[in-house]
TIRODO-618861 format. One record per residue (C-alpha): x negated, z, y; residue in three letters. Coordinates in steps of 0.1 Angstrom, whole numbers, padded with zeros to 4 digits, always signed. Layout:
<lovos>
XZYALA
...
</lovos>
This chain:
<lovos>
+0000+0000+0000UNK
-0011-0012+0035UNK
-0021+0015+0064UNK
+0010-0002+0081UNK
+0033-0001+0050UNK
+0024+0037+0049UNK
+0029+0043+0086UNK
+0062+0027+0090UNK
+0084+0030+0102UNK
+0078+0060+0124UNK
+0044+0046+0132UNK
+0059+0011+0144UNK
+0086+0023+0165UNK
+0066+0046+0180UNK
+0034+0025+0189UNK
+0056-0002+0204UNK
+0077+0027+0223UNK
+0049+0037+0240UNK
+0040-0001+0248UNK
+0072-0007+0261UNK
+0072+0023+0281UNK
+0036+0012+0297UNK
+0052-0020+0305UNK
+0082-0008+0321UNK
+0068+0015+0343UNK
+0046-0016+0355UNK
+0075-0039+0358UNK
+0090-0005+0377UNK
+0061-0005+0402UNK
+0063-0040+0409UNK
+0098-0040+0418UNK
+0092-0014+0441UNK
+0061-0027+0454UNK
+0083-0059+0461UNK
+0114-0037+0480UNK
+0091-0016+0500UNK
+0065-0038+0511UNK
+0041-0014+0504UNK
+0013-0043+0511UNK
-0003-0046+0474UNK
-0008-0078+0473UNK
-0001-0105+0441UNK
-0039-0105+0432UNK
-0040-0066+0424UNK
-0008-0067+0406UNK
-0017-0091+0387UNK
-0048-0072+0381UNK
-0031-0043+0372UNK
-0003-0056+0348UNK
-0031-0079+0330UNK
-0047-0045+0324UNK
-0014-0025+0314UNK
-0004-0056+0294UNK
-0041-0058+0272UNK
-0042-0022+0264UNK
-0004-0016+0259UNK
-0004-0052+0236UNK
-0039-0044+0216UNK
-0025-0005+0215UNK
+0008-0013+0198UNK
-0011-0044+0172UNK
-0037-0017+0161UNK
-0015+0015+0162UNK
+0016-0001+0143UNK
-0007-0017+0114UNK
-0034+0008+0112UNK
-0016+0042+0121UNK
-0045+0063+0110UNK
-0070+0048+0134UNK
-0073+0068+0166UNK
-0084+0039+0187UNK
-0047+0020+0189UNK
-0033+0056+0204UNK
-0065+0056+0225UNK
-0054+0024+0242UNK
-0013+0033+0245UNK
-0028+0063+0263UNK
-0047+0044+0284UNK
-0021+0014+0294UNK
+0009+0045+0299UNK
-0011+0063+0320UNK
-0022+0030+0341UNK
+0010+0024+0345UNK
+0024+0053+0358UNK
-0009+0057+0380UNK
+0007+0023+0392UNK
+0038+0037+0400UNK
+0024+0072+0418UNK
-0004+0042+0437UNK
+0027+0019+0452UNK
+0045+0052+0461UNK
+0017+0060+0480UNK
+0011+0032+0496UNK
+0043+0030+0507UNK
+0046+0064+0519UNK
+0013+0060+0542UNK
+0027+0030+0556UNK
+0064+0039+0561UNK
+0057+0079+0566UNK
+0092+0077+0548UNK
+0102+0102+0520UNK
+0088+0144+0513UNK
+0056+0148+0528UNK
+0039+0169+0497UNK
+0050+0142+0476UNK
+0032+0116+0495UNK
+0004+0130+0498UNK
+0003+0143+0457UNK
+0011+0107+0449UNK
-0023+0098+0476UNK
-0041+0123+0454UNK
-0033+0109+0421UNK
-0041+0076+0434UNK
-0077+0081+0444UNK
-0083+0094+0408UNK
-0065+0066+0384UNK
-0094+0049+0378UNK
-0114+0074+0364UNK
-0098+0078+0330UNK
-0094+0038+0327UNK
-0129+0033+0331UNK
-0146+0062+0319UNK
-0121+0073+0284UNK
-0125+0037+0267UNK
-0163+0035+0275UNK
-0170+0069+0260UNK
-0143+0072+0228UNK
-0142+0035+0221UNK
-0178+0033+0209UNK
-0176+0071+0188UNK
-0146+0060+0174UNK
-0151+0023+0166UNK
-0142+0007+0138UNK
-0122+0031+0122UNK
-0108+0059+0144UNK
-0131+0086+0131UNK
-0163+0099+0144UNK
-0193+0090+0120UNK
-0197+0125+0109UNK
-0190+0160+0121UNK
-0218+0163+0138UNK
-0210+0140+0165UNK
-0181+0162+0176UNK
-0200+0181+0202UNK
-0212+0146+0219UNK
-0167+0141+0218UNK
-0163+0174+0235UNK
-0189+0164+0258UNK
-0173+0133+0268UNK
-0138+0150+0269UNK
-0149+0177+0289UNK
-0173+0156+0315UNK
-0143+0134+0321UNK
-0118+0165+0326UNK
-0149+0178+0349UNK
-0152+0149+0367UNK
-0114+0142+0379UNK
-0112+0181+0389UNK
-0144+0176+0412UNK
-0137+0146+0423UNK
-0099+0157+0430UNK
-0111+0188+0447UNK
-0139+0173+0468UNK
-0132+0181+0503UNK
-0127+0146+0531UNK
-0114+0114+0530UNK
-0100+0100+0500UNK
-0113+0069+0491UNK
-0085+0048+0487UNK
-0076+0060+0519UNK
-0101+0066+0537UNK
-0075+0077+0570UNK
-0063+0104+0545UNK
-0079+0142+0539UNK
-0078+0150+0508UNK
-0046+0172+0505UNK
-0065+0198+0478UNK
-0100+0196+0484UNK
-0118+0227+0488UNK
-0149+0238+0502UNK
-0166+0257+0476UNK
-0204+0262+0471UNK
-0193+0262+0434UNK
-0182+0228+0435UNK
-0221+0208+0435UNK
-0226+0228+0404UNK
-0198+0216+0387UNK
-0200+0181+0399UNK
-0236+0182+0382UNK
-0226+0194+0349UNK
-0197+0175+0350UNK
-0218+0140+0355UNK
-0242+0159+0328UNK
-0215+0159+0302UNK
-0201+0127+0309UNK
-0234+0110+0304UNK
-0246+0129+0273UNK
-0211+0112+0260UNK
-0219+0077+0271UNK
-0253+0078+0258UNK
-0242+0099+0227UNK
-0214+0071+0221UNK
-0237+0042+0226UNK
-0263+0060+0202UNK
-0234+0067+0178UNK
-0226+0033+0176UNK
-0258+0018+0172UNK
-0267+0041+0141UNK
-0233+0031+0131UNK
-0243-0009+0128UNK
-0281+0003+0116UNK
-0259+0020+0086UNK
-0228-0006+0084UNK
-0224-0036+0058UNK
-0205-0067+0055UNK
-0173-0064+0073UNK
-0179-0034+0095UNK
-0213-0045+0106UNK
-0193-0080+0118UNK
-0168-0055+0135UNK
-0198-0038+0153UNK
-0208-0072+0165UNK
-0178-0077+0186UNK
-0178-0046+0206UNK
-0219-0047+0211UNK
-0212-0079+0222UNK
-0183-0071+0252UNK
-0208-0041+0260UNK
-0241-0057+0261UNK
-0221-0084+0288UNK
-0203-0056+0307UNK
-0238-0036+0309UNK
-0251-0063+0325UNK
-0224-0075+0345UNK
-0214-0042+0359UNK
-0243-0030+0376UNK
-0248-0063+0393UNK
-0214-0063+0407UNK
-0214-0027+0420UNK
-0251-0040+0435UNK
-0235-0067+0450UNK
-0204-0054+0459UNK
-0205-0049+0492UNK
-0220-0084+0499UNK
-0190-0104+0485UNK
-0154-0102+0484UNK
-0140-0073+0473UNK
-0110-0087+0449UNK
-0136-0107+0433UNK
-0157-0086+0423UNK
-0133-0063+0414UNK
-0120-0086+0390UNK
-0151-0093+0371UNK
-0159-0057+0365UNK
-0123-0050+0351UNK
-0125-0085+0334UNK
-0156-0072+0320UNK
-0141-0035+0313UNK
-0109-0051+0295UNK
-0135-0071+0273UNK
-0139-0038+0260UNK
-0108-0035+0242UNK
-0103-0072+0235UNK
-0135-0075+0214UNK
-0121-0043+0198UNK
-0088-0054+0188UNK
-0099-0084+0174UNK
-0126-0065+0151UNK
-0105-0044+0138UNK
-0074-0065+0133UNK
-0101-0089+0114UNK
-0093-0121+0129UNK
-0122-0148+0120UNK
-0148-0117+0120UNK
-0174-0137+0112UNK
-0172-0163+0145UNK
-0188-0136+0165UNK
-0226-0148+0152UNK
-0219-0180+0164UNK
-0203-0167+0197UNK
-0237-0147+0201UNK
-0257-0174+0192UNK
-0245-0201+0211UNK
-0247-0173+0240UNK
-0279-0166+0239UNK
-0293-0199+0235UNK
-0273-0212+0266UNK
-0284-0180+0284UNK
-0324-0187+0276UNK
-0319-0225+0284UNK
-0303-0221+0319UNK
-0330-0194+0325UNK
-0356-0219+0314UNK
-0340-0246+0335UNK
-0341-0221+0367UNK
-0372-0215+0362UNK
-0386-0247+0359UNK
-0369-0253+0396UNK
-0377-0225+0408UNK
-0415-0231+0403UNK
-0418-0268+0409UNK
-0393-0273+0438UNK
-0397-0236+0453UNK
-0433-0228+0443UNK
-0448-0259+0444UNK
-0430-0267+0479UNK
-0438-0240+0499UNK
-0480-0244+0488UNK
-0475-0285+0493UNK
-0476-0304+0525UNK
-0438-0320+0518UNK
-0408-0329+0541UNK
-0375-0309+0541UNK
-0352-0314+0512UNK
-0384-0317+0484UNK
-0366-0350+0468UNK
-0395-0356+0448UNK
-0403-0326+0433UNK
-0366-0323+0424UNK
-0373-0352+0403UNK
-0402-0340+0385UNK
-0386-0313+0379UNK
-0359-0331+0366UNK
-0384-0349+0346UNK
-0404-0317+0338UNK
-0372-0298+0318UNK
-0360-0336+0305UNK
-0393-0341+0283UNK
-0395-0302+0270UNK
-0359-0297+0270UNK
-0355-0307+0234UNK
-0385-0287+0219UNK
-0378-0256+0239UNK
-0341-0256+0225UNK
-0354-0263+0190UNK
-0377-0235+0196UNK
-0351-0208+0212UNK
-0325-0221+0184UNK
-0345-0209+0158UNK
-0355-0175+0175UNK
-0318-0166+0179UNK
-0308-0176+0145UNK
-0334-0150+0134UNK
-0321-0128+0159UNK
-0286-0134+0143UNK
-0290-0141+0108UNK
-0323-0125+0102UNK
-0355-0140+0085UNK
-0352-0171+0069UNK
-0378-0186+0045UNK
-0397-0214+0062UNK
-0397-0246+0038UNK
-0432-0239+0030UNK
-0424-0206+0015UNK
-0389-0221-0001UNK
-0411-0248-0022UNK
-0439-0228-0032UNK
-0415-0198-0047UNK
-0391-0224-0064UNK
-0425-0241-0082UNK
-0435-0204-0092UNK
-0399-0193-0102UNK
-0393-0226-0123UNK
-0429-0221-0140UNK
-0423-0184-0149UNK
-0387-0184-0155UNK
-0384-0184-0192UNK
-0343-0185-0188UNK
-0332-0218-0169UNK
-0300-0193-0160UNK
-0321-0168-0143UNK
-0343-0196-0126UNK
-0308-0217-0111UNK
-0298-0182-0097UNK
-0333-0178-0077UNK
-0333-0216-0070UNK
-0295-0211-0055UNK
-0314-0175-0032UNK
-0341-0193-0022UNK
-0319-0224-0007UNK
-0297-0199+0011UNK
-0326-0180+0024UNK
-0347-0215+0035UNK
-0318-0229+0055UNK
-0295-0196+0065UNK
-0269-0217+0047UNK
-0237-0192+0043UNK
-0233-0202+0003UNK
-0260-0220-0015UNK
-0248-0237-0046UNK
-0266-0251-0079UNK
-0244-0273-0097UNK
-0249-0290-0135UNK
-0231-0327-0145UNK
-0220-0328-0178UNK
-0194-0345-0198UNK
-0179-0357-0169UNK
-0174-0321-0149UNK
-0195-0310-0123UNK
-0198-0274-0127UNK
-0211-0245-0101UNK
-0240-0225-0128UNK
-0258-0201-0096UNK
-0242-0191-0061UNK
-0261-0174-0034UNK
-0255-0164+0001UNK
-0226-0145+0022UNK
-0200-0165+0014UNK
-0182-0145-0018UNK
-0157-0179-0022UNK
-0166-0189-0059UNK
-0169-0224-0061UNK
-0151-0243-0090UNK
-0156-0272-0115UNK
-0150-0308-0102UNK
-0144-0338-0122UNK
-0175-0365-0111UNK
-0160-0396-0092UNK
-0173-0424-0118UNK
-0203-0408-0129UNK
-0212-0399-0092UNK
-0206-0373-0067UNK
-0177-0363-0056UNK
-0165-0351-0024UNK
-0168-0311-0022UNK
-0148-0290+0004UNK
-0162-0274+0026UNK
-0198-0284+0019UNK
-0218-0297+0050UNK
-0242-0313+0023UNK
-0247-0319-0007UNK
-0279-0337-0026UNK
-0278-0351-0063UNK
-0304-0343-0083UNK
-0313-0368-0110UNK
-0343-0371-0143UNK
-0349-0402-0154UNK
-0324-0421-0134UNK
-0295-0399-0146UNK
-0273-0377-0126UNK
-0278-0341-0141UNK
-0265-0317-0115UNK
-0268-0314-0074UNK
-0278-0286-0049UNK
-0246-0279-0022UNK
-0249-0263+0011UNK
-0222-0246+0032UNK
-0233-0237+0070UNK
-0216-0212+0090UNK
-0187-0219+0117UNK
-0205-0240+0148UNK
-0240-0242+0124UNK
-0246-0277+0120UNK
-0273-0296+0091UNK
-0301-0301+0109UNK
-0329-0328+0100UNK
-0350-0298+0084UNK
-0320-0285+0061UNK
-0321-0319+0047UNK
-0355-0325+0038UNK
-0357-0291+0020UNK
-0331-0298-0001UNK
-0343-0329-0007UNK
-0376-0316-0017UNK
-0357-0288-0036UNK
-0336-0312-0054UNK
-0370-0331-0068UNK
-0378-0298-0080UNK
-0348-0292-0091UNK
-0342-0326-0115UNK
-0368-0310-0145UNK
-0349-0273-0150UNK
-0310-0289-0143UNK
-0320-0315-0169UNK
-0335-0286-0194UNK
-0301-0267-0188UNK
-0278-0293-0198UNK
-0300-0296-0231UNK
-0300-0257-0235UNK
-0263-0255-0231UNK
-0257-0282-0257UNK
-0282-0266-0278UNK
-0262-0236-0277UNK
-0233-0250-0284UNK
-0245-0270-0313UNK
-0255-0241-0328UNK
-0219-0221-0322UNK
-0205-0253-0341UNK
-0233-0248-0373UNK
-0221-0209-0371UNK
-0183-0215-0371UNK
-0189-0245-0396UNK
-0212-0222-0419UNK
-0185-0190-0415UNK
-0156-0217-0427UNK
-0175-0223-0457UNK
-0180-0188-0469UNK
-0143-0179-0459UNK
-0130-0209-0483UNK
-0154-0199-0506UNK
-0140-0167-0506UNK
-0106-0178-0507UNK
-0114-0200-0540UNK
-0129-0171-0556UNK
-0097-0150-0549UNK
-0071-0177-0560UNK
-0098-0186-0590UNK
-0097-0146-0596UNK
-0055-0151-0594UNK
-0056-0182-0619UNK
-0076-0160-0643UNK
-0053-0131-0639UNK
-0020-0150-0641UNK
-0031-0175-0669UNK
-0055-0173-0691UNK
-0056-0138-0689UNK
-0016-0137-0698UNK
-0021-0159-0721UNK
-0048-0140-0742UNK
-0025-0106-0740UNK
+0006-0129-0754UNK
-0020-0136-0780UNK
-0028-0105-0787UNK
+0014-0095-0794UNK
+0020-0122-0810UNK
-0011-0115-0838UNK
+0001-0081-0839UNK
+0036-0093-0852UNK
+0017-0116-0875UNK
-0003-0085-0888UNK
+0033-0064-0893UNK
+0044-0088-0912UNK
+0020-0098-0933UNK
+0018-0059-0943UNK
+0056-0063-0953UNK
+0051-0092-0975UNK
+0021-0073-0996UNK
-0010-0094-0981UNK
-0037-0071-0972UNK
-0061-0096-0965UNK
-0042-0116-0941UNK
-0040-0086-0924UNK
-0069-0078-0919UNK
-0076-0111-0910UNK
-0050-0109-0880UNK
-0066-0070-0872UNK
-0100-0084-0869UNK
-0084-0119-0848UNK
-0068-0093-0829UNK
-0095-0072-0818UNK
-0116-0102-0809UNK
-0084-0111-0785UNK
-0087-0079-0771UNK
-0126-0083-0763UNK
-0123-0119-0749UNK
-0092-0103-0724UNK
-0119-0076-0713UNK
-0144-0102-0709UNK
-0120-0126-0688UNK
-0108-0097-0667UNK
-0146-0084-0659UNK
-0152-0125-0651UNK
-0120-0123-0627UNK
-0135-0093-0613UNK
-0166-0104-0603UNK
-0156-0135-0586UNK
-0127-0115-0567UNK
-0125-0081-0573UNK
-0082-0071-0566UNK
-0097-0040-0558UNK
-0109-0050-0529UNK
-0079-0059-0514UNK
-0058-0030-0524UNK
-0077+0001-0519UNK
-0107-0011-0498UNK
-0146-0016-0496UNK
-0156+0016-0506UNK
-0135+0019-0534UNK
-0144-0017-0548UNK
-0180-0010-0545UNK
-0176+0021-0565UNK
-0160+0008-0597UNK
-0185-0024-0596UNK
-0210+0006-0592UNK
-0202+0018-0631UNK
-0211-0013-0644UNK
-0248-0015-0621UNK
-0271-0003-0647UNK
-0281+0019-0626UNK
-0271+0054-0613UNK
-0250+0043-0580UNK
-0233+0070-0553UNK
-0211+0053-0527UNK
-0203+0074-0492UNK
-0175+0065-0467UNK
-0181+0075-0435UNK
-0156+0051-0416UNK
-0124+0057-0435UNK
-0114+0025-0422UNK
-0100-0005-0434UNK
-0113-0041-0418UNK
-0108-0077-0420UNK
-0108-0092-0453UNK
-0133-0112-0448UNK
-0155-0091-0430UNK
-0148-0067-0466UNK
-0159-0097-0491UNK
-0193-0104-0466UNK
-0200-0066-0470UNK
-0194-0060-0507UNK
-0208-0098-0518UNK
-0235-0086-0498UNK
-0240-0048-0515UNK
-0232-0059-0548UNK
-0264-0087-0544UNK
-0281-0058-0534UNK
-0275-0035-0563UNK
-0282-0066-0593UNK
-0316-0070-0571UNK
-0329-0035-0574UNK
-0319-0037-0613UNK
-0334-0072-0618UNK
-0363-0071-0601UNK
-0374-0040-0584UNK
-0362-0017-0619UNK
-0342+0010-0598UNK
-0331+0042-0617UNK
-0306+0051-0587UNK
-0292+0036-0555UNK
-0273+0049-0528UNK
-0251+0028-0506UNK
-0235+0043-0474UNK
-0206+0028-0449UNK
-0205+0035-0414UNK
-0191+0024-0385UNK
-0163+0016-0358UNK
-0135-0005-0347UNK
-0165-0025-0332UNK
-0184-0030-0362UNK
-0194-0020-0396UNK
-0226-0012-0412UNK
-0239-0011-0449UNK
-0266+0003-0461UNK
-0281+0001-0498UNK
-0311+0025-0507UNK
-0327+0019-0539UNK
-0361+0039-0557UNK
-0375+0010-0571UNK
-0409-0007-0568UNK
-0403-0020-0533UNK
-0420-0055-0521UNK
-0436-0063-0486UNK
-0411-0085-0466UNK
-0438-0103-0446UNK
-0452-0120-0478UNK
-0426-0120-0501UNK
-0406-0151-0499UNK
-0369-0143-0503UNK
-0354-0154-0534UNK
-0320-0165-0541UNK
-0300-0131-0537UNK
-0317-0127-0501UNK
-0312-0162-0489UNK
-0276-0162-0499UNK
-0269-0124-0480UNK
-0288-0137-0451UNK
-0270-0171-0450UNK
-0235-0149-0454UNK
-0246-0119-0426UNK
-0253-0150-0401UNK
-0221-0167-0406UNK
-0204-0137-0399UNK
-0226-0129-0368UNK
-0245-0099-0381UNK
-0277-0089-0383UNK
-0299-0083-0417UNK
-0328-0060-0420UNK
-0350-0053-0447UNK
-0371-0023-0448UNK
-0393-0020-0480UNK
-0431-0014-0491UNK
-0445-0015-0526UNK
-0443+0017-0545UNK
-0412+0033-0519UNK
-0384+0013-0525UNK
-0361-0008-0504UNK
-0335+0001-0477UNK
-0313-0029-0470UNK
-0290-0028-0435UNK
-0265-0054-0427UNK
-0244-0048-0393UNK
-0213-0067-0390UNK
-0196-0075-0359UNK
-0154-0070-0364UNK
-0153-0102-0347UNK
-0179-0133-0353UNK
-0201-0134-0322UNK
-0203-0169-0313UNK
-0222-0162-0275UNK
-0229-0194-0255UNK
-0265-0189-0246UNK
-0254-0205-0212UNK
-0223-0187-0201UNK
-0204-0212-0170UNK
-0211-0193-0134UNK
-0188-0162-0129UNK
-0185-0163-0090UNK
-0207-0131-0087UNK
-0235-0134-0057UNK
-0272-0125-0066UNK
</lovos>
């Protein structure tokens, strides 16, 4: 739920009360500015209902969505009390010109006047940068440098309001309240004190704000370091200058610059196009260098130069070498001052130099072409400041993203190639195939940042990149088929044992149903032979039919241990452990089995496990002459592992060939996706592991690019 769906609708209502409220009482003081020709004119109120309107408009956006952030109240504060200050100033000015209406009134109205601008200017410069982005201070620690500011302001408008003489919006008026108090300096002191430890304290709160801020906030920061670095510098010049020019004027560019304030604000935190700001303060600072430059340049040729040269009045020709003069280095000195500010902006970036010599090292060490196309895709981003750097592979007909790097968190997605060649990709401001052996095997993408253009250098990096490139992208498409060749040989190799398998158990089934039926009707029917024979008074026919009997019953015991060991039922019904335990009896060898799962698992998964065990067990009797063995189950849903322990003469692995039984359990452990180990040494037995997985792994050695940033 949103910070506006949990603040509403109390929130909402009340944030756009108070916005309302600020606007009426401006529309309220221009009304009566209008009926009592109180002589404001149309350029301060529309000063002053611009003002009202940003902070009461900005106050209601921020306050209604994000509730919880202080800032949004901050600014309703701010335009409500603007406006009534509006109201109490036209009241005033009417009442000094008029003389109409209670005296003490007036001159209150005077009063409050001469101080309105105080908490416009002084509360958004002081709480705007502690509280910015997200209404809260950026620890506890910071709350004295808040009670500072609060305190200093309070301070400031009760010294300022009691300071005996003229007011200063009026200057024919005493100040109805002042006093004349030796306590008063003092207080004005520690007043200004407290108000400057909480503009510095602000501005030093924010900057170890942005030091500590990532991603989003540290774009947030941006704006509002931005409007205060311009109204820093603005500001001071104006009140320098103020007295030198016209007075509306240059009152409007210091409030244009104190409104920037909560403009640059508002749009941080209601996150609209965050990220424009770096080209807003890069495309500043460059024009800002180049018309210094330019000055400059005129200032010393045409100024210098013609003050120390015998020339006429007007200096036509040295205008033109100056003209000349920034014409030829005009080009290289923007070149020049574009790359300082996008370091200034964007931080360092690889110079080609450095991009091609790391790529050559990465591609030469890399012994996985997936973890070299994720360092290729970094270094592009870092050598050309790109926002996302993209590595991409053509294969079967796809062109598909396999390493992303750089700010941009957008992941890229598979396009079909347009006739074997490129195809257009949105948003990319280039894009460069790469190609071995004449052959289109992948391409290296680049997408610049709002207002960053491709310039010639960005291209022949790439370019260079790309030719680098063609060797590992060509080594990738083999690896992946490779890999996916060899899933093909495991799934093939894993539907042979299962059908195997399968014939064994309907084999085992045939054996059960028919011939082993058959044999037991047999067997009856020779017994009813044998009765009757008896009856009739021939003993030797019946013994005949006892002994054909008895060899019925042998060949049924022979056919059923035959069914057995091609599919044991067992296995089926009660489970591993207890399948392995009745083969056990019949080892030749003393066996103990121990379950420590207690599970059951998939059937085929079973017949790899006991195949595998019962192989095992003829081993240690055939060849290694075992006296006892000792197999053991464990495992989890995940997996299952068997292990079979024998104390026979044990073999060295490393120069033993494997024989029959140990080909055939390795051949079966792979096509399930296991894993096989033999531990043995002459003289000390054998311990024989298999793990297997619950389900086949069947891992691409490639796996297609996720979207995740390096």
């Amino acid at each position: 739920m949103s910070e506006a769906a949990a603040g509403a609708p109390w929130a909402s209502r009340s944030a756009w009360g108070l916005a309302g409220l600020a606007m009426l009482l401006t529309g309220g003081a221009f009304v009566v500015a209008q009926a009592t020709h109180s002589g404001v004119g149309l350029d301060q109120m529309a000063l002053f209902a611009t003002i009202v309107l940003v902070f009461a408009v900005l106050g209601g956006l921020v306050a209604s969505r994000h509730p919880t952030n202080a800032i949004g109240w901050l600014f309703l504060g701010v335009a409500v009390c603007e406006g009534i200050a509006w109201v109490i100033g036209t009241y005033a000015d009417y009442w000094i010109q008029t003389g109409s209406g209670p005296t003490e009134v007036g001159r209150a109205a005077a009063w409050y006047s001469n101080l309105s601008w105080m908490p416009l200017v002084l509360v958004p410069s002081t709480f705007l940068p502690l509280l910015f982005p997200n209404g809260r201070l950026l620890s506890r620690r910071w709350r004295p440098v808040a009670w500072c500011a609060g305190l200093g302001i309070a301070g400031a408008l009760v010294t300022v309001g009691l300071e005996p003489g003229y007011l200063t919006e009026y200057p024919k008026m005493m100040n109805p309240y002042g006093v004349d108090s030796a306590l008063l300096d003092p207080l004005t002191i520690v007043a200004v004190a407290l108000t400057l430890t909480g503009l510095v304290g602000s501005a030093v709160s924010l900057i170890l704000r942005f030091r500590r801020a990532r991603g989003q906030e540290r774009q947030q920061i941006k704006w509002l370091a931005s409007a205060a670095a311009l109204a820093a510098v603005i500001v001071p010049i104006m009140v320098i200058l103020y007295d030198r020019m016209n007075e509306s004027l240059a009152t409007f560019i210091v409030m244009s610059c104190v409104l920037g304030l909560p403009v640059a604000a508002g749009v941080a935190i209601l996150k609209y196009r965050l990220y424009d700001i770096d080209v807003v303060i890069n495309k500043s600072v460059v024009l800002v260098v180049l018309v210094g430059f330019i000055t400059a340049v005129y200032s010393v040729i045409v100024v210098g130069l013609g003050s120390l040269l015998p020339v006429g009045d007007g200096n036509l020709g040295l205008a033109i070498v100056a003209t000349a003069v920034v014409a030829v280095v005009f080009e290289p000195v923007r070149l020049r001052v574009q790359h300082w500010a996008n370091r200034l902006v964007y931080g360092r970036r690889a110079s080609p130099y450095e991009t091609l010599a790391a790529m050559t090292e990465k591609i030469g060490d890399s012994v996985d072409p997936g973890d070299a196309l994720g360092e290729a895709a970094r270094l592009l981003a870092e050598g050309t400041g790109a926002a996302q750097a993209v590595v991409w592979v053509a294969r079967d007909g796809v062109l598909t993203p396999r390493a992303a790097a750089g700010d941009d968190g957008v992941a890229p997605a598979s396009v079909a190639l347009a006739g074997g060649e490129l195809p257009v990709l949105a948003g990319v401001a280039l894009v460069e195939p790469v190609r071995h052996e004449g052959k289109l095997v992948g391409a290296l993408s680049l997408a610049k940042r709002p207002g960053e253009g491709v310039n010639s250098t960005d291209r022949r990096l790439v370019a260079e990149l790309a030719g680098q490139a063609a060797l590992l992208l060509a080594n990738t498409r083999l690896r992946s088929r490779l890999g996916e060749r060899l899933v093909e040989l495991r799934t093939s190799r894993q539907r042979m044992i299962i059908a195997q398998d399968r014939a064994r158990h309907a084999l085992e089934r045939d054996l059960h149903d028919g011939a082993q039926q058959e044999l037991v009707a047999l067997k009856v029917k020779l017994g009813l032979a044998r009765t009757i024979a008896t009856r009739e008074g021939v003993p030797v026919l019946a013994d005949e039919l006892e002994e054909t009997a008895q060899i019925a019953d042998r060949a049924v015991d022979t056919l059923r241990d035959v069914a057995r060991g091609i599919y044991p039922p067992l296995l089926e019904s009660e489970g591993l452990a207890a399948a392995l335990s009745a083969q056990a009896r019949g080892a030749g060898l003393a066996v103990t089995v121990l379950d420590r799962t207690g599970l059951r698992y998939p059937r085929e998964l079973e017949a790899t496990a006991y195949f595998c065990a019962l192989e095992a067990l003829r081993n240690a009797v055939k060849h290694a002459d075992a006296t006892h063995a000792h197999v053991e189950l464990d495992g989890s849903d995940a997996d299952l592992a068997v292990t079979v322990t024998d104390d026979g003469n044990g073999f060295d692995p490393e120069s033993v060939s494997r024989g029959d039984g140990l080909t055939h359990m390795a051949d079966r452990v792979d096509a399930a996706g296991g894993i096989l180990s033999i531990d043995s040494s002459p003289g000390h037995g054998t311990t024989i592991t298999l793990t297997l997985p619950t389900l086949a792994a069947a891992a691409d050695p490639l796996p297609a690019f996720d979207g995740a940033m390096p």
